[in-house]
MINUSE-575331 format. One record per residue (C-alpha): y, z, x. Coordinates in steps of 0.2 Angstrom, whole numbers, padded with zeros to 4 digits, always signed. Each point is the difference from the previous one (the first is absolute). Layout:
BEGIN
YZX;...
This chain:
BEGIN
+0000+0000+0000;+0012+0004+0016;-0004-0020+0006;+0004-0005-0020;+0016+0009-0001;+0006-0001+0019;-0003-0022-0004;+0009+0003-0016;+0015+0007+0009;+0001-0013+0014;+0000-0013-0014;+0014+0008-0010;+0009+0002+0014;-0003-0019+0006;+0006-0006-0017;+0015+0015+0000;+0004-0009+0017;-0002-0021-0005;+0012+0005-0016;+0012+0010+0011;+0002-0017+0013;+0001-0012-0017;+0014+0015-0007;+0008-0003+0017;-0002-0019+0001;+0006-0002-0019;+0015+0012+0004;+0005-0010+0015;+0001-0016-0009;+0008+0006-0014;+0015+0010+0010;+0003-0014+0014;+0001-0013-0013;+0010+0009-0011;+0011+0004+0013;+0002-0019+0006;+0005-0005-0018;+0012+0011+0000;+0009-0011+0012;-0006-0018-0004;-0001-0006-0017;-0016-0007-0006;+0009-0016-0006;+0005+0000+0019;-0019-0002+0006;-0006-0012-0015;+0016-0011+0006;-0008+0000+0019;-0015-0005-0007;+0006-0013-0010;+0013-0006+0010;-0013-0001+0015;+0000-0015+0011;-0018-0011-0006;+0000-0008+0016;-0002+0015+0009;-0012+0007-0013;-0012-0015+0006;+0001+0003+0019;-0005+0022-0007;-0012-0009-0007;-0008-0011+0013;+0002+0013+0013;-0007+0011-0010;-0016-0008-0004;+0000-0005+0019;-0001+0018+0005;-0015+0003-0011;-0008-0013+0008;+0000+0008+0017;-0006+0014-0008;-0014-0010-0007;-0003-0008+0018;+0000+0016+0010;-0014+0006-0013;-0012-0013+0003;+0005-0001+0021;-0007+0019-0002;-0015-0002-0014;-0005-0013+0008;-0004+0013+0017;-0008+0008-0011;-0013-0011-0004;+0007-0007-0017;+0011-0016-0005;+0009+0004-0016;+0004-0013-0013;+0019-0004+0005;+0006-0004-0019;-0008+0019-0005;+0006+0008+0015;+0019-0008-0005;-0002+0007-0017;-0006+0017+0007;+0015+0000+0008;+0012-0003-0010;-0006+0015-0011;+0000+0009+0014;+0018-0001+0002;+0003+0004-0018;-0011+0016+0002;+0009+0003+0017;+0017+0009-0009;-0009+0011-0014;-0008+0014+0006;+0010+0011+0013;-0001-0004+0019;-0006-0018+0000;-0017+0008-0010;-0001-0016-0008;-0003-0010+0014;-0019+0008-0002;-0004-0014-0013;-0006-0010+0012;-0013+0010+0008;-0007+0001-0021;+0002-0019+0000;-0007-0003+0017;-0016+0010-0005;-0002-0005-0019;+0004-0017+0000;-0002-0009+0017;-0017+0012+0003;+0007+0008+0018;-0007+0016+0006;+0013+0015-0003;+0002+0003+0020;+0004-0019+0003;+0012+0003-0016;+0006+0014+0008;+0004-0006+0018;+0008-0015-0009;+0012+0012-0008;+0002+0011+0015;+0005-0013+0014;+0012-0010-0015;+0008+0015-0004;+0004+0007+0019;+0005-0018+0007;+0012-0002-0014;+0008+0016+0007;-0001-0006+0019;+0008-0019-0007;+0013+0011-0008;+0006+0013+0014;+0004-0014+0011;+0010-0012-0011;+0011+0018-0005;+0002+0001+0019;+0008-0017+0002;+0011+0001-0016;+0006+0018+0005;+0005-0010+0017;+0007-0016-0009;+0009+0011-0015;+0013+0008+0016;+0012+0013-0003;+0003-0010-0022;-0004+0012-0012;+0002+0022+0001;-0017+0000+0004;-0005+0002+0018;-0007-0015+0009;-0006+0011+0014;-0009+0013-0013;-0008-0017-0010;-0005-0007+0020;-0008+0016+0005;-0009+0005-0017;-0007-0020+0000;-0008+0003+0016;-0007+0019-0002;-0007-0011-0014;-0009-0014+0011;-0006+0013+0012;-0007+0009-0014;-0010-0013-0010;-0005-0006+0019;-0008+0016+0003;-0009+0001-0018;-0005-0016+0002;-0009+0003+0019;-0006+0018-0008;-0006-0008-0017;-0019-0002+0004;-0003+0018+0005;+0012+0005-0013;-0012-0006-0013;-0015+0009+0009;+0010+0017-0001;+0002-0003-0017;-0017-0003-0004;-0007+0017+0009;+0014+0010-0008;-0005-0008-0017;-0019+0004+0002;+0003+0018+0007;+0015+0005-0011;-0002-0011-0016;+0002+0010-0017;-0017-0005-0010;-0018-0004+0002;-0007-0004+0017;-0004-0018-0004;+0017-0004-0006;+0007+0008+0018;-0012-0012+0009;+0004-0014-0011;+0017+0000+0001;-0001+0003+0019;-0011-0015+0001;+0015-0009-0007;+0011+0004+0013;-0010-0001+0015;-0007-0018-0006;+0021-0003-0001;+0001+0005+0016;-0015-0011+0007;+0010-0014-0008;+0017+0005+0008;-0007-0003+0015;-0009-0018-0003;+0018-0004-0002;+0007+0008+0014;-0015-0007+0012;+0003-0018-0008;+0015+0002+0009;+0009-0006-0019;+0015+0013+0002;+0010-0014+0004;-0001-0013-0013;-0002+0017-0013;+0019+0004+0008;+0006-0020-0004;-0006+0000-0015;+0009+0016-0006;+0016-0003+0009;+0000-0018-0010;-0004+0011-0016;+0015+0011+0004;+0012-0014+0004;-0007-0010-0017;+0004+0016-0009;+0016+0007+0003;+0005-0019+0001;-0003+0000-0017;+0010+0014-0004;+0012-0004+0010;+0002-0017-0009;+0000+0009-0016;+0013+0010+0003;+0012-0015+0002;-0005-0009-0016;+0007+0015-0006;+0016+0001+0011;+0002-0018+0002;+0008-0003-0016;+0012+0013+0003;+0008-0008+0014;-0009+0006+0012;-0006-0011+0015;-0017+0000+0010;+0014+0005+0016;+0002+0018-0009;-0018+0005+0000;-0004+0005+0015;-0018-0002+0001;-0001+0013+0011;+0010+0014-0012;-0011-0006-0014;-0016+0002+0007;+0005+0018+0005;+0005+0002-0017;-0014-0005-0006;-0012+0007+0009;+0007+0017-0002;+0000-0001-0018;-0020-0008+0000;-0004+0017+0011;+0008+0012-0010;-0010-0008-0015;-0017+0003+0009;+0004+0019+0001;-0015+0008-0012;+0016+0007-0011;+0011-0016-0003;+0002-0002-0018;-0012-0011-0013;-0006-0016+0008;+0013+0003+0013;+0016-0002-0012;+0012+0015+0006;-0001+0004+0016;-0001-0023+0007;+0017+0002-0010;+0008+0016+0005;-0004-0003+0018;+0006-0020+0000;+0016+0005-0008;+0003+0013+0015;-0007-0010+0014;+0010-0015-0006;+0016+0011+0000;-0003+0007+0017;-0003-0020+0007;+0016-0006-0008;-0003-0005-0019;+0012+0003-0012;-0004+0013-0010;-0003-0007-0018;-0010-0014+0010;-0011+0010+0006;-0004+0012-0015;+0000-0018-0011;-0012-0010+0011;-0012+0017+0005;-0002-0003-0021;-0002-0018-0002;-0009-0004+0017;-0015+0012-0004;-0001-0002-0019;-0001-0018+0004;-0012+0000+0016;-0013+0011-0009;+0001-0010-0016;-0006-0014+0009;-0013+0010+0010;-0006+0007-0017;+0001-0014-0009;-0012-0013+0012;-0010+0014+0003;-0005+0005-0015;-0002-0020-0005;-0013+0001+0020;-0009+0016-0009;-0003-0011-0015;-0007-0011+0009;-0011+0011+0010;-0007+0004-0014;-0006-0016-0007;-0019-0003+0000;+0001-0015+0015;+0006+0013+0012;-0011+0012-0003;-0014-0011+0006;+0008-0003+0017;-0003+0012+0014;+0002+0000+0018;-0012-0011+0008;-0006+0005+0019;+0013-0009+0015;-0009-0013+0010;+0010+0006+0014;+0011+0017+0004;+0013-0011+0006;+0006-0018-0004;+0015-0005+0010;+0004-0002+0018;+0015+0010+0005;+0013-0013+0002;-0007-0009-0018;+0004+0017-0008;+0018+0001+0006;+0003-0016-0002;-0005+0003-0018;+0008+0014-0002;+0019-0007+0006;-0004-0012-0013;-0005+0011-0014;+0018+0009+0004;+0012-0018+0005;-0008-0007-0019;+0007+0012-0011;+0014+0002+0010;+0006-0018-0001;-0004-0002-0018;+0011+0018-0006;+0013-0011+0012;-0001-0014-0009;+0003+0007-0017;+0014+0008+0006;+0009-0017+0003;-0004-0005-0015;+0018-0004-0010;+0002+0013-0012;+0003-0006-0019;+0017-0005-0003;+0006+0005-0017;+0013-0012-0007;+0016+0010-0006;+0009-0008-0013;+0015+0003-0010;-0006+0006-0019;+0011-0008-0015;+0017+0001+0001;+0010+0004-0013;+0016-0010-0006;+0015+0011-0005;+0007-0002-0016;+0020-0003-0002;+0000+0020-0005;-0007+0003+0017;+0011-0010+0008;+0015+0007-0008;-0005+0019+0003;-0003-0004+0021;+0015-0008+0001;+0009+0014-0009;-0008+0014+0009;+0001-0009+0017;+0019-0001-0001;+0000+0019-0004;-0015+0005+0013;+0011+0001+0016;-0015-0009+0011;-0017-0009+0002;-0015+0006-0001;-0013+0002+0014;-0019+0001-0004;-0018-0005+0007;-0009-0015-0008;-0014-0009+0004;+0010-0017-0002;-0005-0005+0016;-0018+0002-0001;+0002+0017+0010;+0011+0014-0005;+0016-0002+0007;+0017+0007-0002;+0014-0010-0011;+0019+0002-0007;+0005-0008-0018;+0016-0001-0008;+0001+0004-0017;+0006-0020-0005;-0015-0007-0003;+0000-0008+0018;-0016-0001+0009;-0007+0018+0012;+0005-0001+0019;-0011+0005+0014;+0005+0014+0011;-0018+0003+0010;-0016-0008-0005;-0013-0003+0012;-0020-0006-0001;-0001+0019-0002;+0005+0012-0013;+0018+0006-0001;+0003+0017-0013;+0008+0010-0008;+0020-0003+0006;+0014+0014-0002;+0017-0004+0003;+0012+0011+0010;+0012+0008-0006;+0013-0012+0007;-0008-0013-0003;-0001-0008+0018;-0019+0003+0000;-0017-0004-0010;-0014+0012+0007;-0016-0005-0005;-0021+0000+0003;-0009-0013+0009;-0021+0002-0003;-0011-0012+0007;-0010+0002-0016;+0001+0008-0016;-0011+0013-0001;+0009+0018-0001;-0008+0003+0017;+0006-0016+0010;+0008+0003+0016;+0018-0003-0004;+0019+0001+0009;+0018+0004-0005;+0012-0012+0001;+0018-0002+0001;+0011-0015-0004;+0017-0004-0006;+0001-0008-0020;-0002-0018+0006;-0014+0003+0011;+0008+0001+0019;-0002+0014+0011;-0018+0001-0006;-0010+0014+0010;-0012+0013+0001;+0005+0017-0003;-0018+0011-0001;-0017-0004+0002;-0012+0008-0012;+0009+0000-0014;+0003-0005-0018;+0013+0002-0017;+0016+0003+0009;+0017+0009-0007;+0018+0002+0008;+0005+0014+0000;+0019+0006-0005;+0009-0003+0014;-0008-0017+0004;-0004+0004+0019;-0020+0004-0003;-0014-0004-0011;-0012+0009-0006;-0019-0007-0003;-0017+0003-0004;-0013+0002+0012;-0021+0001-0002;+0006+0005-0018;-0001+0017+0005;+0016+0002+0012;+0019-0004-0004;+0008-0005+0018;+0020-0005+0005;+0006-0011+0010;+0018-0005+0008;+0005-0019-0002;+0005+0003+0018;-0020+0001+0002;-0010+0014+0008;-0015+0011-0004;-0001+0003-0020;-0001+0018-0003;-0011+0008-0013;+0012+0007-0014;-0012+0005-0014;-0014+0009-0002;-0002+0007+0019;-0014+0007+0008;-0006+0008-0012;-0003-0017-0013;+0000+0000-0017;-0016+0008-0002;-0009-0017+0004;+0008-0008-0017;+0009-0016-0001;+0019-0002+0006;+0005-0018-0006;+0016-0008-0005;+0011+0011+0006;+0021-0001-0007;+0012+0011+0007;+0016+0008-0010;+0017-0005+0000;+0005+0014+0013;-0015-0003+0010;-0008+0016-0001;-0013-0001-0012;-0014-0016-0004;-0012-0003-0013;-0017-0006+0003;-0016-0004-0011;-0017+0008+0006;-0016+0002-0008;+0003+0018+0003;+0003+0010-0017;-0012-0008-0013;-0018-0007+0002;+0008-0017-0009;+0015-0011+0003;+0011+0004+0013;+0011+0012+0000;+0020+0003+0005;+0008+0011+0011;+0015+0008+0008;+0001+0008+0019;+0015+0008+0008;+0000-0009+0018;+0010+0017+0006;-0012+0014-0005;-0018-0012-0005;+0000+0006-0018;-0007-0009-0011;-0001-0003-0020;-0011-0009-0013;+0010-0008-0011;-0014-0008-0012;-0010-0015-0001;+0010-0016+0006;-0001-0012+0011;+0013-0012+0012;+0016+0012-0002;+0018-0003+0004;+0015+0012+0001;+0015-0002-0014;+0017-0001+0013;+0003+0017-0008;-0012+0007+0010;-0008+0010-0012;-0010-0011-0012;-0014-0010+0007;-0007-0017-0010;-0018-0004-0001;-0014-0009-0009;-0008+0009-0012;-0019-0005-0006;-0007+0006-0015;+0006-0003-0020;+0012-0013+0007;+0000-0018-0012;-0007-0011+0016;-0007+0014+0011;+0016+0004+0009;+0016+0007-0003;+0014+0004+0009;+0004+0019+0000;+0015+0012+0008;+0002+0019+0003;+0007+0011+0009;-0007+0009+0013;+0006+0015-0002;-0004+0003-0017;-0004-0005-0017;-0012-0014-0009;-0003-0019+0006;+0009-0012-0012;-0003-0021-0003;+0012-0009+0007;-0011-0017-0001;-0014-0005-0011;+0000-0019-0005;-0015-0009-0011;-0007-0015+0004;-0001-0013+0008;+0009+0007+0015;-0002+0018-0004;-0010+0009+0014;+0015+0006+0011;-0002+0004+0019;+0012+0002+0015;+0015+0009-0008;+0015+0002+0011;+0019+0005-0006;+0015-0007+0010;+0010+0012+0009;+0014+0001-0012;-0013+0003-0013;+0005-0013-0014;-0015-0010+0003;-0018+0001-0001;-0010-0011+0007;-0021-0002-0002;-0016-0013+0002;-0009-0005-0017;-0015-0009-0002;-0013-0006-0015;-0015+0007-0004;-0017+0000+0010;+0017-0005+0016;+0000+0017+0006;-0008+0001+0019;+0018+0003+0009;-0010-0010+0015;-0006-0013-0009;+0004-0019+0003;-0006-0003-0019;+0014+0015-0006;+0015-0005-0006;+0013+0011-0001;+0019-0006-0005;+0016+0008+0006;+0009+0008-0011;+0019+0012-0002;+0007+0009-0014;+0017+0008-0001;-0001+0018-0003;+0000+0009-0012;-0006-0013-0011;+0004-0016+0004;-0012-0014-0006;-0014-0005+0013;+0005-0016+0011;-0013-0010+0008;+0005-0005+0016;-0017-0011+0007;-0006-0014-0011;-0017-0005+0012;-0020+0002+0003;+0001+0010+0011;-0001+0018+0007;+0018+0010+0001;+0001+0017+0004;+0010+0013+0006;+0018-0007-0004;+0017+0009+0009;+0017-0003+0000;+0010-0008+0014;+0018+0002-0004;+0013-0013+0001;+0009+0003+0014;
C-alpha cells in the first residue's frame, strides 16, 4: 500500500507540475501579448500583413522549402550510415511536420516527432532514430555559434548591444558544442549505466532503456569514425543560412512597403535579432507554442540594435504570427499526408552502401544546393512590382450657384488656399485661389508630399515628405517658401508638422509616440512632449499647438478601448488632460476652444465639433448630409472667421486612399453657408490659409 500511495503522490505531483508549466506558459502569452497591443493596434499588424510585399513572400517561400530540404538531405547522408535509405518524398513530408511540431511543446520538445516517425513509419531501429536526432540537434548548435560570432563581428559598435559581449558569448558557444560533440559518444554510455543503476521502475525497463542509449552511442560513433562530421557541419550551416534567409526576407515583405530599403536591414542586426528571439522561445517556459516570450524578446532586441520602437513591437507580432502560420499550416497538410494508406506501406529499405559520394562530388553538390535557391529568391526579387494605375475619379462640374458663392467668398477670404492632393499621381503640396482658376504646385515629387502648415507670416509652407503612405513610412520635414523655392530639409524622422506662434520653429510628430521641435535655422529637434517618461506606451499623433504656444492637442488611442481619443498637455509642467473622443484637432485663435471631428450619431459619419478646453460640453459646429457629407481636416483661419474642412461621399473615406475623394471646402463663421472650393476626382485634404500679402 506504501508503493500504491507513494506512485500515487509522484503522479499527482507530476500532473500538479505539467499544469503549473502550462499555468505559466498560458500566463506568459497572455501578459506579453497584452502588453504589446497595448502599444500597436491590431489593425496595425493585419495592415503589415496585408500590405506585405508578394514578391518577397515568394523568395520566404522558396527559401524556406529549400532549407527543409537540407534537412531532408542531412537525414538520409546519416540514415544512410546507418544502414537504411529512406524514401526522400516521405522523409520531406516528415520534415515538414517536424517543423510544425518544432514550436509547440516547450524547449524545442517537438522536434522529437521525428524519432516517432523515424521508428513508425520508415521501420528504423529507435538507437539509429535516436543518434539521427542527437547529431542534427548538436550540429545545428555548432552551425549556429559560429555564424553569431561573425555577425557579432560584422554588426560593429550599431546598436546598444555589445558587439564584444555577442563575439565572445558566439564563441563560448562554438567551443561548447565542439566539446559535446567530441564528448558525445561516452556521453551516451554514462547515460546508459546511470539509467540501468538509477532508473525509477522495473529492472527490465532500466535495461531497456539503457539499451537505448548505449546502441545511440554505438551509432554516434559510426558517424564519427565515417569521418562524416564534415559534410554533417555543411549541411547544417546551409540549413542555417536557408533559414534565417528566409526570415530575414520576410521581414522586408513586411518593411518593404513602408519605405524601407534592403540598405536598412542589416543582415547582420537581423540575424542577432532574430536569433535571440528563436532562443528565448526554446526556454521550457516561453509561452504557448512560443507566442510571448519570440515577441517580448524581438521587440527588446530589435530596440537595443536600432529599430524604432513601434517597428519592432509591430513586426515581433506579424513576423511570428505569420511564420508559424505557414509552418502550421503545410505541416499539418505533410501530417495528412503521412497518414494516407500509400505511406504507410513504405519503409526504409537497407543502404547498398554507407556512403555514396566522393568528397569533392558532395561539395560540389552542396554549393549547388545553396547558389539554386539563392539565385531563384534573387530573381523574384527583380521582378517589377505591380503598378497600380492611379486615375482621377469623376469630376464634378460646378453649377452657376457654386460659382457665384467661390467668387464671393474668395474676394472676402483674404488668401489662397494650400492643401495636399493626389493630382499628380503622388501626394504633393498645391495653392488655389478661390476664382475658380486651376491649383498651383508648390512641392510635388515621385514621392509623397503632406500635410502643409503655413507660418504665421506667411513666408513659409512646412510640410511631410513620405516615401510611401503607410503611417509608418520613413518620412522628412520640409521647408519652402509659397511658390515652391528655398525648398529644404528641416528634420529627418518626421511627420504632420505645425508652426508654432512666433514662426521661427516647427513642431512635428515623430514614431507617433514623440512630439519634437525644430529651428528653421536647422539643428538637432528636441523632444518637447511626452519625455522620458512616454505616454504610458499610448499613441501621440497629430499634434496642434495653441495660439500662445504653450499647450497642444493630440489624438492617441490612450483613453478608450475604441476610436481615438483627444488630448491636452501643458509643454511647461507635462500635464495632461482627456478631453473625449475626437479625432484630428485644431486650436480656435482664441486659444481656448479646440475644433475636432466627431464620429458617432453624425448624418454622414462625421461631424465637425468645438469645445473648450477648460470646461464645459462639445457642441456641432459642422454636420452636412449627403453627398459630400463625411467632414475631415478641419482648420480655422487665424482671425477666426473662417472654417475650413475635407468632405467626401460615401464608402470615400480611407484619408490615404488614391480611390477617396475628398473636396475642399470653407464656411464663414458663425453660420455662413458651406462653399465648395475644389470641383475634381481627386483626393484633397488638409486645406490652410495663406494670406494675401
Amino acid at each position: 500500500m506504501g508503493v500504491t500511495t507513494n506512485g500515487a503522490v509522484l503522479n499527482r505531483g507530476g500532473r500538479l507540475r505539467r499544469w503549473a508549466i502550462v499555468a505559466a506558459n498560458a500566463a506568459i502569452t497572455v501578459s506579453i501579448l497584452s502588453y504589446l497591443f497595448r502599444h500597436v493596434r491590431p489593425g496595425d499588424v493585419l495592415d503589415l500583413l496585408r500590405n506585405a510585399d508578394l514578391r518577397a513572400i515568394g523568395m520566404f517561400a522558396i527559401l524556406s522549402l529549400a532549407t527543409s530540404g537540407f534537412r531532408l538531405w542531412r537525414y538520409r547522408v546519416l540514415l544512410r550510415l546507418s544502414g537504411y535509405e529512406a524514401p526522400p518524398g516521405q522523409l520531406f513530408l516528415i520534415v515538414l511536420v517536424r517543423n510544425a511540431f518544432s514550436d509547440l511543446l516547450p524547449a524545442r520538445l517537438g522536434t522529437l516527432i521525428d524519432v516517432y516517425f523515424f521508428t513508425t513509419r520508415l521501420g528504423i531501429p529507435l538507437a539509429a532514430a535516436m543518434s539521427t536526432f542527437s547529431i542534427t540537434f548538436v550540429f545545428e548548435i555548432l552551425a549556429l555559434a559560429p555564424l553569431i560570432a561573425l555577425a557579432a563581428w560584422r554588426a560593429g559598435a550599431g546598436g546598444a548591444l555589445s558587439a564584444g559581449g555577442l563575439l565572445i558569448g558566439g564563441l563560448v558557444l562554438l567551443v561548447g558544442t565542439v566539446i559535446v560533440l567530441a564528448l558525445m559518444p561516452w556521453g551516451f554510455g554514462v547515460v546508459a549505466a546511470v539509467v540501468r543503476r538509477w532508473w525509477p521502475g522495473r529492472g527490465q525497463w532500466r535495461e531497456r532503456l539503457g539499451k537505448v542509449f548505449e546502441d545511440t552511442g554505438t551509432e554516434v560513433r559510426r558517424v564519427q569514425a565515417a569521418g562524416l562530421y564534415g559534410r554533417v557541419l555543411a549541411l547544417s550551416v546551409l540549413l542555417r543560412l536557408g533559414k534565417y534567409a528566409s526570415l530575414y526576407v520576410f521581414l522586408y515583405a513586411l518593411l518593404g512597403p513602408l519605405g524601407h530599403a534592403w540598405s536598412e536591414l542589416d543582415p547582420a542586426r537581423v540575424f542577432l535579432g532574430l536569433c535571440a528571439s528563436e532562443m528565448a522561445a526554446s526556454l521550457p517556459i516561453s509561452g504557448i507554442a512560443g507566442f510571448g516570450v519570440y515577441e517580448g524578446t524581438w521587440a527588446v532586441v530589435f530596440q537595443l540594435l536600432g529599430f524604432a520602437p513601434d517597428i519592432a513591437k509591430m513586426t515581433s507580432i506579424a513576423h511570428h504570427l505569420f511564420t508559424q502560420a505557414w509552418g502550421y499550416g503545410i505541416g499539418l497538410a505533410a501530417l495528412i499526408a503521412l497518414m494516407m494508406p500509400i505511406w504507410r506501406r513504405r519503409q526504409a529499405s537497407p543502404a547498398g552502401v554507407a556512403v555514396r559520394d566522393h568528397p569533392v562530388a558532395f561539395y560540389a553538390k552542396v554549393v549547388v544546393a545553396g547558389v539554386a535557391p539563392a539565385l531563384l529568391a534573387v530573381a523574384i526579387a527583380h521582378l517589377p512590382p505591380p503598378v497600380a494605375a492611379h486615375a482621377a475619379g469623376p469630376a464634378d462640374r460646378p453649377s452657376a450657384a457654386e460659382v457665384q458663392a467661390l467668387g464671393a467668398a474668395g474676394a472676402e477670404f483674404g488668401g489662397e488656399l494650400v492643401f495636399d492632393s493626389t493630382r499628380s499621381g503622388t501626394f504633393g503640396i498645391w495653392r488655389v485661389r478661390l476664382d475658380g482658376s486651376p491649383p498651383v504646385v508648390v512641392a510635388d515629387s515621385p514621392e509623397h508630399e503632406m500635410y502643409p502648415d503655413v507660418s504665421p507670416d506667411a513666408a513659409w509652407i512646412v510640410y511631410a515628405r513620405a516615401v510611401t503612405l503607410s503611417k509608418r513610412s520613413p518620412s522628412e520635414i520640409r521647408i519652402c517658401r509659397p511658390d515652391g523655392s528655398d525648398d529644404r530639409r528641416l528634420a529627418d524622422d518626421g511627420t504632420f508638422p505645425t508652426f508654432l506662434p512666433d514662426g521661427r520653429s516647427v513642431l512635428f510628430e515623430r514614431d507617433r509616440a514623440r512630439v519634437m521641435r525644430v529651428s528653421l535655422e536647422g539643428g538637432e529637434p528636441q523632444e518637447v512632449f511626452p519625455g522620458p517618461r512616454g505616454f504610458g506606451g499610448y499613441a501621440v499623433v497629430k499634434p496642434r499647438v495653441s495660439p500662445d504656444g504653450r499647450r497642444i492637442v493630440f489624438i492617441s488611442n490612450r483613453g478608450s478601448r475604441r476610436g481615438w481619443q483627444v488630448w491636452l498637455a501643458d509643454l511647461e509642467s507635462g500635464a495632461v488632460r482627456h478631453l473625449g473622443a475626437g479625432c484630428e484637432p485644431a486650436w480656435h485663435p482664441d486659444g481656448r476652444r479646440v475644433v475636432f471631428i466627431r464620429e458617432g450619431g453624425m448624418m454622414q459619419g462625421t461631424g465637425i465639433a468645438i469645445r473648450a478646453v477648460d470646461d464645459g460640453e462639445p457642441t456641432v459646429l459642422l454636420d452636412l448630409d449627403a453627398p459630400l457629407g463625411h467632414e475631415y481636416f478641419p482648420a480655422i483661419t487665424a482671425d477666426g472667421q473662417w472654417l475650413m474642412w475635407g468632405a467626401c461621399r460615401p464608402g470615400q473615406h480611407d484619408h490615404l486612399a488614391y480611390e477617396s475623394n475628398y473636396q475642399i471646402f470653407i464656411r464663414r463663421l458663425p453660420d455662413g453657408p458651406p462653399v465648395r472650393v475644389t470641383f475634381d476626382g481627386w483626393n484633397n485634404r488638409w486645406p490652410k490659409r495663406l494670406p494675401t500679402p
